[in-house]
N, CA and C atoms of all chains as a GROMACS GRO file, in nm:
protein
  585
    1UNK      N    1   8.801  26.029  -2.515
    1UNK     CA    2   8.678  26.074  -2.454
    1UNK      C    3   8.636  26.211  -2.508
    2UNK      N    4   8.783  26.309  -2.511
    2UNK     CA    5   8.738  26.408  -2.568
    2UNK      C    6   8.636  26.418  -2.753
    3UNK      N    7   8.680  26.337  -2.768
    3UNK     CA    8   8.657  26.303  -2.927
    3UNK      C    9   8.496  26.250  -2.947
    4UNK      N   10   8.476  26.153  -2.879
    4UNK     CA   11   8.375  26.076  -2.836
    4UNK      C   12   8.280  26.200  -2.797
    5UNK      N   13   8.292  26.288  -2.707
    5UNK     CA   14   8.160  26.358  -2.658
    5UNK      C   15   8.167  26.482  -2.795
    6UNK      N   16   8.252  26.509  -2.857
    6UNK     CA   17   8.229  26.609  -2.973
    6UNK      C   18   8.162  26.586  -3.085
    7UNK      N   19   8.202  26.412  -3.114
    7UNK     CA   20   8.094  26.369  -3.183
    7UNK      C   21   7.920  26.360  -3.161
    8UNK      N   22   7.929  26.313  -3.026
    8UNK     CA   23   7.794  26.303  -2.951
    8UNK      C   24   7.749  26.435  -2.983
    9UNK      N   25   7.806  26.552  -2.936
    9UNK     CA   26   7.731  26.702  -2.962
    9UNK      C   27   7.706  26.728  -3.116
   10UNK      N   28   7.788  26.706  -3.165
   10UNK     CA   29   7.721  26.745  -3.348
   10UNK      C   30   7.623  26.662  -3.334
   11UNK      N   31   7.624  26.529  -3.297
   11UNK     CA   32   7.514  26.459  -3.374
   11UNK      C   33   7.367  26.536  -3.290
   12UNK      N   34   7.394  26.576  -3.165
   12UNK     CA   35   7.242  26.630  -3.109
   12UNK      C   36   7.274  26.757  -3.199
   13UNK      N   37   7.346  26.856  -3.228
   13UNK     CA   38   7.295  26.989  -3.345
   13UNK      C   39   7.245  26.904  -3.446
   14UNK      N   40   7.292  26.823  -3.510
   14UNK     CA   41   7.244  26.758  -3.601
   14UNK      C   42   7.075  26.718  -3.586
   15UNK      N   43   7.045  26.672  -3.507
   15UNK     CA   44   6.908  26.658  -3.470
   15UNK      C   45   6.847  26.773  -3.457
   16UNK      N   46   6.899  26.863  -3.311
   16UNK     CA   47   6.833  27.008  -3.337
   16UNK      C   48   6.795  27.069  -3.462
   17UNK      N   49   6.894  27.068  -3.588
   17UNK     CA   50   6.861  27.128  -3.719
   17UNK      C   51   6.757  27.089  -3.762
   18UNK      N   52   6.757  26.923  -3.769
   18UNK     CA   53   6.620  26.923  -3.839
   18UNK      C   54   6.506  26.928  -3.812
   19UNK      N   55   6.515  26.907  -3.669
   19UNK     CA   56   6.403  26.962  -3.617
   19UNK      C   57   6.322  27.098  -3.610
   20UNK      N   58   6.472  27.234  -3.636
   20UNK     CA   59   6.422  27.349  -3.664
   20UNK      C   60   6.350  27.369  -3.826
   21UNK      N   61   6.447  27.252  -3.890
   21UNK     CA   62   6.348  27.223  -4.073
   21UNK      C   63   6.233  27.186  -4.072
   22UNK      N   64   6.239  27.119  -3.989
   22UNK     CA   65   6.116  27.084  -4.003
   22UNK      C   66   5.967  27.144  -3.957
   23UNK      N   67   5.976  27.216  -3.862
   23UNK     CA   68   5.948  27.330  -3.771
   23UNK      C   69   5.906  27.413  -3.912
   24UNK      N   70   5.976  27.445  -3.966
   24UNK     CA   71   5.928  27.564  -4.066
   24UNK      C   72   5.911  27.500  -4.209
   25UNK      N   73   5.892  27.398  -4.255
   25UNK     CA   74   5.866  27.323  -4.386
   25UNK      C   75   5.730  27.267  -4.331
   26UNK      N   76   5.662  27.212  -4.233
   26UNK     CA   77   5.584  27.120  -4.231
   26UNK      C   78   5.463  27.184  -4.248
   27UNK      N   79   5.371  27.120  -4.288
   27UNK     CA   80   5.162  27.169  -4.376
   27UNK      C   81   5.097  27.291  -4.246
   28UNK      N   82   5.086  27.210  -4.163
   28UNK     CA   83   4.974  27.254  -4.033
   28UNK      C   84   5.075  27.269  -3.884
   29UNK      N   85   4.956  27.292  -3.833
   29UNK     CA   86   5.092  27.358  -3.644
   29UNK      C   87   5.085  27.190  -3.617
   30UNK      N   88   4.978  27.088  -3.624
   30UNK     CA   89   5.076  26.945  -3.553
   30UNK      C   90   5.175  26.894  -3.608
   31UNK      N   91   5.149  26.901  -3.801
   31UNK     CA   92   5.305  26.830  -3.790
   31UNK      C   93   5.401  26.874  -3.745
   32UNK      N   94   5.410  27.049  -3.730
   32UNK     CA   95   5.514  27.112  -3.685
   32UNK      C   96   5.553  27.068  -3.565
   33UNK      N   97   5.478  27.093  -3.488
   33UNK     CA   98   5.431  27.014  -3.302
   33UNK      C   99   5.527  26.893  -3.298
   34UNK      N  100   5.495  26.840  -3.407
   34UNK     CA  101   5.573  26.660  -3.368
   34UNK      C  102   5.717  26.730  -3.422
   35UNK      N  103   5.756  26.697  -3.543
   35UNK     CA  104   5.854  26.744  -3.595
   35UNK      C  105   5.937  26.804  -3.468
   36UNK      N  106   5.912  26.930  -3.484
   36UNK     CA  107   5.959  27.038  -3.338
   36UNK      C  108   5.997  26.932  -3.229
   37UNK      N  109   5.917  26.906  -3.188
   37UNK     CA  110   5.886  26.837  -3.050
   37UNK      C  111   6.003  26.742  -2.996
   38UNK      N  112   5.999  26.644  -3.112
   38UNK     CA  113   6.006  26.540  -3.077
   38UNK      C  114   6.164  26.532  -3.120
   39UNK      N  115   6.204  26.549  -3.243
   39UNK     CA  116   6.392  26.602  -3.265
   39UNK      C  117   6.434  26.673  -3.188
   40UNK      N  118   6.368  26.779  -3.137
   40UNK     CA  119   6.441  26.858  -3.051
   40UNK      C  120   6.444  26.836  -2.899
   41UNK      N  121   6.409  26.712  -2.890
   41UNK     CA  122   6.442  26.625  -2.768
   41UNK      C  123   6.552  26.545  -2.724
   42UNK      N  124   6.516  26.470  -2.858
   42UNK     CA  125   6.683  26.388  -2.886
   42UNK      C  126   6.761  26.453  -2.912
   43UNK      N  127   6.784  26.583  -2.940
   43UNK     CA  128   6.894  26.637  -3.006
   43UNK      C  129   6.998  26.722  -2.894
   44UNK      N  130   6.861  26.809  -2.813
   44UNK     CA  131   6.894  26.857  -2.656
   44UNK      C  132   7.003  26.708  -2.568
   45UNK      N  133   6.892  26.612  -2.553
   45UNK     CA  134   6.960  26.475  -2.499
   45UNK      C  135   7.108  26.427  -2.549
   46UNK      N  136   7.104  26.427  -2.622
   46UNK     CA  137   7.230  26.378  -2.722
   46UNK      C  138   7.365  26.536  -2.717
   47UNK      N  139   7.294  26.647  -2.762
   47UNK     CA  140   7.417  26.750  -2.712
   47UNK      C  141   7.462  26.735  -2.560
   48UNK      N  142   7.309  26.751  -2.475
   48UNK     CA  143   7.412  26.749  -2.306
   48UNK      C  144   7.486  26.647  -2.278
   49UNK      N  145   7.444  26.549  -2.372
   49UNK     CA  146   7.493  26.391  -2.292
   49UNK      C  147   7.671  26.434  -2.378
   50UNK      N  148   7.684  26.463  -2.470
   50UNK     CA  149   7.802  26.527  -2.516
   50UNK      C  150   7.895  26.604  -2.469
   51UNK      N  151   7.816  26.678  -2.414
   51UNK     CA  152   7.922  26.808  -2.341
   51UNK      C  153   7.970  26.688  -2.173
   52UNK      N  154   7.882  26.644  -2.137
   52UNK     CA  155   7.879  26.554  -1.988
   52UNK      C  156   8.019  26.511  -2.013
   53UNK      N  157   7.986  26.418  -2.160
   53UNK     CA  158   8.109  26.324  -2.153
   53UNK      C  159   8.245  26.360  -2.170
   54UNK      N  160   8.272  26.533  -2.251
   54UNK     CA  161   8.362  26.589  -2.266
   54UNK      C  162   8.416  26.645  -2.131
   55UNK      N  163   8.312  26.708  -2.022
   55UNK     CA  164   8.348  26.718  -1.912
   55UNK      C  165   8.427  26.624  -1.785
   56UNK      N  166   8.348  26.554  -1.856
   56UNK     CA  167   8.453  26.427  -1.753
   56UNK      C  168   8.320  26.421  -1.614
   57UNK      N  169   8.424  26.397  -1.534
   57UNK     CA  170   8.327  26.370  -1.382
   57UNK      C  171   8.324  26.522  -1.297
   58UNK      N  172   8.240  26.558  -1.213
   58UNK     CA  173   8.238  26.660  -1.150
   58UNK      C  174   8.089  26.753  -1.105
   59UNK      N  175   8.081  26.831  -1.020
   59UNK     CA  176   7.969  26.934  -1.020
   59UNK      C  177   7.862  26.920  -1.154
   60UNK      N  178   7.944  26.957  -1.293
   60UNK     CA  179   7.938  26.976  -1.426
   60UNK      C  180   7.802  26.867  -1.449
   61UNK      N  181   7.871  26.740  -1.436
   61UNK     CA  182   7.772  26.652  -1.529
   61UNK      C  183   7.684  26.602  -1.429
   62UNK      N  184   7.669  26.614  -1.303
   62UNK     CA  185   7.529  26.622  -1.234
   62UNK      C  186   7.404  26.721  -1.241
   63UNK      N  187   7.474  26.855  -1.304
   63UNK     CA  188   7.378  26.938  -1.299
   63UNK      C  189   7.342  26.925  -1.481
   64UNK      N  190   7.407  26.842  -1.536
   64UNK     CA  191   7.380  26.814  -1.738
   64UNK      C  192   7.277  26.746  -1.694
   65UNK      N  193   7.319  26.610  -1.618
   65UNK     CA  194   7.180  26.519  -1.622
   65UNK      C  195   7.051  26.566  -1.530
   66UNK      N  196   7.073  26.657  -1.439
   66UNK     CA  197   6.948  26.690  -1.415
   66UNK      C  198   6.892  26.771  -1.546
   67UNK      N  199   6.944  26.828  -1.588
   67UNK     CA  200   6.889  26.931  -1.686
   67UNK      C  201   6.845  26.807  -1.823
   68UNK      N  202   6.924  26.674  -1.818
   68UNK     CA  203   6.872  26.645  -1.974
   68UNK      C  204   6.764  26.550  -1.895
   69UNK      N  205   6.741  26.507  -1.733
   69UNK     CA  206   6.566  26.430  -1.684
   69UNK      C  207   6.478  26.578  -1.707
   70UNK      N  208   6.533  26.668  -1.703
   70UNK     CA  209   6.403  26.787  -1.676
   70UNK      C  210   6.375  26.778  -1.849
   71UNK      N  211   6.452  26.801  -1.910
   71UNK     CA  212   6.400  26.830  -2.024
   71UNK      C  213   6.309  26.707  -2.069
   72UNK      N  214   6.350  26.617  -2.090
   72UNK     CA  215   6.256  26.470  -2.062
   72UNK      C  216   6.151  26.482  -2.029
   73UNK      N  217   6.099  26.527  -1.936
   73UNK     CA  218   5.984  26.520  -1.869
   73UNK      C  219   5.874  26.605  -1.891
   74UNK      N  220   5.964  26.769  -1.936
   74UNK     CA  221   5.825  26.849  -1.925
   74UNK      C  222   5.812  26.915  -2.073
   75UNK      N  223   5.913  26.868  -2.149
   75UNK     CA  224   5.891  26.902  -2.306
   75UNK      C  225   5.768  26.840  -2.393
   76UNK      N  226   5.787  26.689  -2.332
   76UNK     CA  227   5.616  26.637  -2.428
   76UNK      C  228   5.517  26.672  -2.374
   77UNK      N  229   5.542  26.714  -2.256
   77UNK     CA  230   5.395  26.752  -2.112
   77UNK      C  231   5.342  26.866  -2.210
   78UNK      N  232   5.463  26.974  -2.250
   78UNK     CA  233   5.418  27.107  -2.276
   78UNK      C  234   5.330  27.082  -2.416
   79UNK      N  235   5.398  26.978  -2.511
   79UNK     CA  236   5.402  27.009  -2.679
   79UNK      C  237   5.229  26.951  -2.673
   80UNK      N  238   5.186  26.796  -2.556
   80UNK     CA  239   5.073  26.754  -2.565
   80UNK      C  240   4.996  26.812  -2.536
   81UNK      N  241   4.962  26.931  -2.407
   81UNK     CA  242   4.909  27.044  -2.369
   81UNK      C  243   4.836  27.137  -2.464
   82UNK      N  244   4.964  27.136  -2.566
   82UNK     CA  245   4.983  27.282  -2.665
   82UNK      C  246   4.873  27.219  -2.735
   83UNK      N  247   4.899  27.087  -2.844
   83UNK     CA  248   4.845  27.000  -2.916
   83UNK      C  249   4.676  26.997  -2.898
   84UNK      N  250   4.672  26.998  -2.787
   84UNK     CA  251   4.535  26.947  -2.737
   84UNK      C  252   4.445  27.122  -2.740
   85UNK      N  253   4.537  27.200  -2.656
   85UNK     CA  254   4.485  27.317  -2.705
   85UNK      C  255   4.390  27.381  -2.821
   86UNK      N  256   4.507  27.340  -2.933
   86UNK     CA  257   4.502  27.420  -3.076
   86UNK      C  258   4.388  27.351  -3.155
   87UNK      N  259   4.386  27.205  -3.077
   87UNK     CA  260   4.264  27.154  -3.160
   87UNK      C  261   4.149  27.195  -3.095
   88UNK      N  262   4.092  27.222  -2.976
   88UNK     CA  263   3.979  27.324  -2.926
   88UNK      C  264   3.944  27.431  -2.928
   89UNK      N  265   4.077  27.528  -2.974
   89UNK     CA  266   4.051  27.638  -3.034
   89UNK      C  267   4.015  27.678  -3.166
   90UNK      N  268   4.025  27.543  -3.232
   90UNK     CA  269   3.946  27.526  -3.356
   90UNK      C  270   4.062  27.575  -3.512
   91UNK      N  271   4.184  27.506  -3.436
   91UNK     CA  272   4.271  27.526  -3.582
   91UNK      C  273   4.239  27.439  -3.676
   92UNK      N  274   4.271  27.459  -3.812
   92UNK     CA  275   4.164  27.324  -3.914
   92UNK      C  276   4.349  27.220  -3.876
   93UNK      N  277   4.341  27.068  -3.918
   93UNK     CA  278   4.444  26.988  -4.004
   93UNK      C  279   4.444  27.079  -4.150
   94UNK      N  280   4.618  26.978  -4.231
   94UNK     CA  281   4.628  27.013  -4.293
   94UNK      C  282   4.515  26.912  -4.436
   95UNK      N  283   4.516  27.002  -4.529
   95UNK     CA  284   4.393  26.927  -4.607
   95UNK      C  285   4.417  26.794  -4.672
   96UNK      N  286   4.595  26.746  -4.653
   96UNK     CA  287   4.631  26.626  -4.703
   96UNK      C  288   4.565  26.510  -4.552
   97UNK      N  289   4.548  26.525  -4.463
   97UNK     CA  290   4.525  26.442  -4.339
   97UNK      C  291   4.443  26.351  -4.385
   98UNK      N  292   4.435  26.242  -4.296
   98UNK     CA  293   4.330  26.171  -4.310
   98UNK      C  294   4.237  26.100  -4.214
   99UNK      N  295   4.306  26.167  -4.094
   99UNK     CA  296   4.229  26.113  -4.008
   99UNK      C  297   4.218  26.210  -3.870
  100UNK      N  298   4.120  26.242  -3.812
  100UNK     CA  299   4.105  26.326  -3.717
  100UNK      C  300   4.048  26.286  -3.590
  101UNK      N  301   4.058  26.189  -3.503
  101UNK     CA  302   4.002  26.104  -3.387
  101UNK      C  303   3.965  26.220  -3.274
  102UNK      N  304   3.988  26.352  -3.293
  102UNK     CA  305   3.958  26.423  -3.212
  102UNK      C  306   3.840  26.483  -3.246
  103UNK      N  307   3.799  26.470  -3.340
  103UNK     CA  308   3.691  26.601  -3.434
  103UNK      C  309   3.539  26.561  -3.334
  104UNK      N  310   3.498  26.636  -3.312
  104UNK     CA  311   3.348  26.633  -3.239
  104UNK      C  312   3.376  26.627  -3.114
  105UNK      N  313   3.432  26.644  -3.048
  105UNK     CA  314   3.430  26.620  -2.902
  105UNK      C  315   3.425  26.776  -2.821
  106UNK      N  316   3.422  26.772  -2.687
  106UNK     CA  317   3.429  26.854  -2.646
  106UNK      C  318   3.507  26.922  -2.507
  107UNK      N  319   3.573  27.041  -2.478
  107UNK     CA  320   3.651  27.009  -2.392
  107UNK      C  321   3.588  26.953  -2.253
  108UNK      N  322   3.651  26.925  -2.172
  108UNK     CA  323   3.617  26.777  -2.068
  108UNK      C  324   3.694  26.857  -1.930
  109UNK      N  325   9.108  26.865  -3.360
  109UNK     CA  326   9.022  26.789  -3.376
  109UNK      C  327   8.880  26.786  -3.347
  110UNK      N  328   8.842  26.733  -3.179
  110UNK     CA  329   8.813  26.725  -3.131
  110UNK      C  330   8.723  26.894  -3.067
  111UNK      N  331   8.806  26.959  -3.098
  111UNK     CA  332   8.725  27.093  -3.095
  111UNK      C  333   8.656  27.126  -3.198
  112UNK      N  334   8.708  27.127  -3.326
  112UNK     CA  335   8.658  27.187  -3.449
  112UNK      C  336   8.504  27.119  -3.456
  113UNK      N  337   8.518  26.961  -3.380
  113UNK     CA  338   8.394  26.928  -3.408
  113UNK      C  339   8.286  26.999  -3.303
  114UNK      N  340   8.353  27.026  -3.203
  114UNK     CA  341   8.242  27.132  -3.069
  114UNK      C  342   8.182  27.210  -3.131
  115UNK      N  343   8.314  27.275  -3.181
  115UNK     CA  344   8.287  27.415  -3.260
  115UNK      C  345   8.154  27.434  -3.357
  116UNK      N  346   8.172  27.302  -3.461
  116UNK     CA  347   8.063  27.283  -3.557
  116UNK      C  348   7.914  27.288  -3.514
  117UNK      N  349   7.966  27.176  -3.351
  117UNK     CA  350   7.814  27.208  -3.318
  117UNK      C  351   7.730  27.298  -3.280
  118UNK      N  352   7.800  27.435  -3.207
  118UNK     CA  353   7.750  27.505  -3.228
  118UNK      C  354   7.692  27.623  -3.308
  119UNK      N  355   7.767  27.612  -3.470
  119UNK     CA  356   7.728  27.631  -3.533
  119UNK      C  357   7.584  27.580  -3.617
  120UNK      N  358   7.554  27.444  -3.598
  120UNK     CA  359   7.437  27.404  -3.644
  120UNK      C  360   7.344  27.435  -3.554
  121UNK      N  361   7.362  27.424  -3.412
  121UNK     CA  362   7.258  27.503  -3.361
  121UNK      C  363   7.242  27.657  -3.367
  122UNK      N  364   7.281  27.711  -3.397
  122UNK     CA  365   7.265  27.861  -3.418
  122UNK      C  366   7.200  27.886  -3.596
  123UNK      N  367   7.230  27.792  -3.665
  123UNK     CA  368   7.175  27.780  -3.742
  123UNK      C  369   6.998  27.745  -3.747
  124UNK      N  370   7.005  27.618  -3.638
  124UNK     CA  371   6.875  27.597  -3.596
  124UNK      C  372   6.734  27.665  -3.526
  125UNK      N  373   6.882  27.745  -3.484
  125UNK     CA  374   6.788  27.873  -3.368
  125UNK      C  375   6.737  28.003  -3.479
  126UNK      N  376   6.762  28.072  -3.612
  126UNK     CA  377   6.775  28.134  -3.708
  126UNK      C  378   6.625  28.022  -3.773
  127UNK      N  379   6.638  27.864  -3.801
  127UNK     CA  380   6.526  27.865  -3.882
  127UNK      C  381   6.414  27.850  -3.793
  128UNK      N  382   6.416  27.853  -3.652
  128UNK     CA  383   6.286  27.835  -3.602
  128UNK      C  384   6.226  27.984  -3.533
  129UNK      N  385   6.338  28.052  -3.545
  129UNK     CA  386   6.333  28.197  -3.568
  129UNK      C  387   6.229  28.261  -3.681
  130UNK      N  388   6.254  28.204  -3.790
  130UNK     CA  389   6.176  28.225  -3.941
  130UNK      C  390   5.984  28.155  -3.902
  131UNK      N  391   6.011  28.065  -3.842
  131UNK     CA  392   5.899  27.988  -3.809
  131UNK      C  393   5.768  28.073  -3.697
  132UNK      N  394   5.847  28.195  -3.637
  132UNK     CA  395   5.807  28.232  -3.508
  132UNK      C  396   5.778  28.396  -3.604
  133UNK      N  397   5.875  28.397  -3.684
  133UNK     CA  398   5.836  28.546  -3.727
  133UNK      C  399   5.640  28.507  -3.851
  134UNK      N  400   5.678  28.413  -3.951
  134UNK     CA  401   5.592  28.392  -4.041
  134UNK      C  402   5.432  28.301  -3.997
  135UNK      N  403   5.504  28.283  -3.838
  135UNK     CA  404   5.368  28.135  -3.836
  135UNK      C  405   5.220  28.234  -3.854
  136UNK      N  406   5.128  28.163  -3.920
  136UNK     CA  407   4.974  28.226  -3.930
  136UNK      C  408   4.918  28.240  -3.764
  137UNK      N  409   4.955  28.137  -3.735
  137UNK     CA  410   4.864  28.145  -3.574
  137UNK      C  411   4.900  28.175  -3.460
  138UNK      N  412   4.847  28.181  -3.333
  138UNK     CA  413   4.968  28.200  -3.219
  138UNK      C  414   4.965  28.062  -3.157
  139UNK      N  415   4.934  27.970  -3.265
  139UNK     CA  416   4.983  27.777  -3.176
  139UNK      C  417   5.135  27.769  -3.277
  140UNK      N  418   5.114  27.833  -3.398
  140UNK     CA  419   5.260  27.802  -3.430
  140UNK      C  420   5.367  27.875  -3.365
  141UNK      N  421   5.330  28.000  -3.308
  141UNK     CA  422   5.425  28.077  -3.263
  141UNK      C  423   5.467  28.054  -3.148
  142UNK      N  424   5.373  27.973  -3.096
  142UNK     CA  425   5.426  27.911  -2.951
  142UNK      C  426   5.506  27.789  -2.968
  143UNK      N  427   5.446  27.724  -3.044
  143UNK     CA  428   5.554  27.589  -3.099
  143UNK      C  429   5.695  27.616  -3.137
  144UNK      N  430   5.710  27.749  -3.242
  144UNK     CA  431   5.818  27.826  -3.274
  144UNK      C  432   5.943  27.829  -3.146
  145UNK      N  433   5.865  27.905  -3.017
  145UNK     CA  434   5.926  27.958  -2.934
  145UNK      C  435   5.969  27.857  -2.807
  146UNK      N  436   5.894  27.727  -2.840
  146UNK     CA  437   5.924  27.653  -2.711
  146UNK      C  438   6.049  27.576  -2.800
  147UNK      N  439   6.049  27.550  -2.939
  147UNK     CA  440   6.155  27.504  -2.997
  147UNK      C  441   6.306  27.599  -2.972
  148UNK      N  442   6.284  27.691  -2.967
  148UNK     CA  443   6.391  27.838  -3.024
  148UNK      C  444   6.436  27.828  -2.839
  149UNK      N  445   6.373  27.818  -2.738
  149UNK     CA  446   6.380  27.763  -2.609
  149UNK      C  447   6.487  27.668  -2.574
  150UNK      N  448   6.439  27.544  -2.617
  150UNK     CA  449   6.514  27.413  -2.601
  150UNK      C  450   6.636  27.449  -2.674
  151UNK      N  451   6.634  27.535  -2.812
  151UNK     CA  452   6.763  27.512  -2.872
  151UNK      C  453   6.892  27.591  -2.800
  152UNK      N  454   6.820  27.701  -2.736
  152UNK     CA  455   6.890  27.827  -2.682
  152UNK      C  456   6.965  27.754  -2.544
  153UNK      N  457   6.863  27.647  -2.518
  153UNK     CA  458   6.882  27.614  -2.334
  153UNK      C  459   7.052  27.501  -2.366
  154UNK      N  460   7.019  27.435  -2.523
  154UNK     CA  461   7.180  27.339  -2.550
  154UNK      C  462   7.286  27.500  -2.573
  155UNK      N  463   7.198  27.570  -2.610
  155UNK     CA  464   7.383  27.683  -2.652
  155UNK      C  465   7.428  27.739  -2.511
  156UNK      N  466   7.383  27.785  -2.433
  156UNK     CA  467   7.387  27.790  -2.268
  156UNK      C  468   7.510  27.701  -2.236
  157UNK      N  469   7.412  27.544  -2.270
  157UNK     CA  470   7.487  27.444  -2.163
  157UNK      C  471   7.620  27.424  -2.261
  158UNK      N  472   7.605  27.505  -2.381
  158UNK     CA  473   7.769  27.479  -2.449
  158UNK      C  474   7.868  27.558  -2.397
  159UNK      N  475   7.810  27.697  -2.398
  159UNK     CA  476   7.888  27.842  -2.360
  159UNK      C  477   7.914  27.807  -2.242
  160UNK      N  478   7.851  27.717  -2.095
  160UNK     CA  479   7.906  27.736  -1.996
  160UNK      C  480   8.000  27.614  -2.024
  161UNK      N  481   8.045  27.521  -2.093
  161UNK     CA  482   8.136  27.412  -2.051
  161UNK      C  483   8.247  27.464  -2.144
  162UNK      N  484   8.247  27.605  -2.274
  162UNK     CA  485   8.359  27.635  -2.276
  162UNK      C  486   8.435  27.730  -2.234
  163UNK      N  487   8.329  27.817  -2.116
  163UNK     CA  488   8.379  27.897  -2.022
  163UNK      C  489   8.414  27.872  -1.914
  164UNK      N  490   8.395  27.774  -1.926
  164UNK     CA  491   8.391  27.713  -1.782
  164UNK      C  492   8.344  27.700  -1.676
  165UNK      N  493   8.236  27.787  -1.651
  165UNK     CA  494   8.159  27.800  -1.554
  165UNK      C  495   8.011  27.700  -1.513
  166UNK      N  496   8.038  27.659  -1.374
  166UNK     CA  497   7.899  27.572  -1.382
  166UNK      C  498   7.756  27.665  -1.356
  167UNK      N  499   7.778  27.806  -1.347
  167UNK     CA  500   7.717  27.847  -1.277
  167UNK      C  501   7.559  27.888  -1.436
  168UNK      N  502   7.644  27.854  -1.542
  168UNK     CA  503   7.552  27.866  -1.676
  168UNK      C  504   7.426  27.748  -1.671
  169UNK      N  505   7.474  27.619  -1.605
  169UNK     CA  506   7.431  27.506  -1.600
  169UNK      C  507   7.257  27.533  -1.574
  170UNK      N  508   7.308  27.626  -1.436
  170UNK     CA  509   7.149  27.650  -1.396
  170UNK      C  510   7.107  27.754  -1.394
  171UNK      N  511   7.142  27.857  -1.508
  171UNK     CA  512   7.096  27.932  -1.572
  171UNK      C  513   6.985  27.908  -1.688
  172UNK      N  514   7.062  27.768  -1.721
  172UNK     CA  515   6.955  27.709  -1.862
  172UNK      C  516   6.858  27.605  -1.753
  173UNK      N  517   6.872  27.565  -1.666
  173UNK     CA  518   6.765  27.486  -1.598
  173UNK      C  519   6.653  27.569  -1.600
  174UNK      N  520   6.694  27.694  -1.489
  174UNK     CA  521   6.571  27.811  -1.418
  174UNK      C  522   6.491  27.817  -1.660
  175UNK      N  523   6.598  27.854  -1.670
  175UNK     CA  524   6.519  27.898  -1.861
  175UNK      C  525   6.396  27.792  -1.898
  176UNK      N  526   6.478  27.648  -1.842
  176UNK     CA  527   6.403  27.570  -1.916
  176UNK      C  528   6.268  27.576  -1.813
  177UNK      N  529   6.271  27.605  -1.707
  177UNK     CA  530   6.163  27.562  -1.636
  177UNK      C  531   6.042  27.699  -1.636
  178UNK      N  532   6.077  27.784  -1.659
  178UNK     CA  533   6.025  27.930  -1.721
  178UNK      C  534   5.966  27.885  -1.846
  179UNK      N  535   6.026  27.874  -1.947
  179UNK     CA  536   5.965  27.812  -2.093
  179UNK      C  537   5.854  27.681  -2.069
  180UNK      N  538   5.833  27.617  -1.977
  180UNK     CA  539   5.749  27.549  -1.962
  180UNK      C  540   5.642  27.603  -1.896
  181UNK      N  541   5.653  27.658  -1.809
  181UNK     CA  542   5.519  27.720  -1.738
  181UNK      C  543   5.458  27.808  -1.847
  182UNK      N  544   5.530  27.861  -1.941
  182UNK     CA  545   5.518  27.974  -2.016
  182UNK      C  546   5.416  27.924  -2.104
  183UNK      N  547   5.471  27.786  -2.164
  183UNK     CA  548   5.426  27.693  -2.262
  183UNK      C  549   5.216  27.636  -2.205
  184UNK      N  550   5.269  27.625  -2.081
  184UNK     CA  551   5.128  27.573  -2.002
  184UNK      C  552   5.020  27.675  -2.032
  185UNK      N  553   5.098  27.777  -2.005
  185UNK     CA  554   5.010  27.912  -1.966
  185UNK      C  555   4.950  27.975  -2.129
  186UNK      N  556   5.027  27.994  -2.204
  186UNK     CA  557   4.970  28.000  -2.362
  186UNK      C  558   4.845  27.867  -2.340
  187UNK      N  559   4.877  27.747  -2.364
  187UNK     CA  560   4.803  27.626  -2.374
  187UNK      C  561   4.680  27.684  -2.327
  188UNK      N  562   4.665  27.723  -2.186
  188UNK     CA  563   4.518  27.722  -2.114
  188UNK      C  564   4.478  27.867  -2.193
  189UNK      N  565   4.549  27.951  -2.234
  189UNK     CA  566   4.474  28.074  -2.316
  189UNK      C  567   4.414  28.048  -2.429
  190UNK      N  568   4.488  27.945  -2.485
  190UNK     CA  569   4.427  27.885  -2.590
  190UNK      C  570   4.252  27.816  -2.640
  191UNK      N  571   4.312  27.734  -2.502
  191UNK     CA  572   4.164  27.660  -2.465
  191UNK      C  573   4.029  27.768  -2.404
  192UNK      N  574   4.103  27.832  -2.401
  192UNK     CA  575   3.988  27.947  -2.369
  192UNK      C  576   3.983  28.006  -2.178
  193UNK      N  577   4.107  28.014  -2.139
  193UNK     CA  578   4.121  28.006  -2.009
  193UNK      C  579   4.056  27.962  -1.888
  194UNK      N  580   4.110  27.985  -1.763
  194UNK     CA  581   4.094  27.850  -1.684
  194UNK      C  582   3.899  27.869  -1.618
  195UNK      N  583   3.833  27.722  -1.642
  195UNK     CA  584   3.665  27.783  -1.654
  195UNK      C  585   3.670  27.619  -1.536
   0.00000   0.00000   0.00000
């Protein structure tokens, strides 16, 4: 078990990393947004669910899984928020894009 | 064994936390710098929940909860400045 949840935790750093690569390699702030966003979800998920399982049973891994439903819940809330933001404040895409379903509208 | 691989992991996240660090110092805008920081957030809130399970303490657990739930309001609150605040 011990073995089992140590693996589980590299593999969420493992995710975290590339998600921080990607974070700083990608064209414009959405791909970053997704990139960011969305690895560093699974990767959070996948480390706590790691440490849980190394912990065994106890106090410990009730308060992991509340912490890995919270993170669940209000991380895409925030990144779609952000997303929706940056395009009303009038950041351009990057110039490779090809498609913009938001362009002309107005906030609502 | 079984540690060295713990160990590793928190080395890649600290690594992770360093490049989205770079991302937060260089971004052009303040949507990347918020993106930067809600990332550098989440990564900080797994090194927490590492440091308390090899200290042992549960009391780290919800130290990174209250963090994470701070970094979200935080996240909201940039968002609506963005949009041009609340009208």
């Amino acid at each position: 078990m011990m073995l089992l949840g140590s693996i589980l935790t590299l593999l969420g750093a493992v995710f975290l990393f590339l998600g921080a690569l990607g974070m700083l390699r990608m064209p414009d702030v959405y791909n970053r947004m997704q990139a960011g966003t969305k690895a560093t979800t699974l990767g959070t998920l996948l480390f706590l669910a790691g440490i849980a399982l190394r912990q065994g049973s106890g106090a410990c891994t009730v308060r992991l899984g509340v912490l890995v439903v919270f993170v669940l819940l209000t991380n895409p809330i925030s990144s779609h928020a952000l997303a929706r933001a940056a395009h009303f404040a009038g950041i351009q895409l990057a110039t490779r894009s090809v498609q913009d379903d938001l362009a002309g509208e107005e906030i609502s | 064994m079984a540690d060295l691989i713990f160990n590793a992991a928190l080395l890649l996240a600290s690594a992770a936390l360093i490049l989205a660090f770079l991302r937060f110092l260089i971004g052009p805008t303040l949507a990347d710098r918020t993106v930067a920081m809600d990332g550098m957030t989440i990564i900080a809130l797994s090194i927490i929940a590492w440091v308390g399970a090899t200290a042992g303490r549960v009391i780290f657990l919800d130290v990174a909860l209250v963090y994470g739930l701070i970094s979200f309001v935080g996240v909201i609150a940039l968002a609506r400045y963005l949009e041009g605040g609340l009208s």
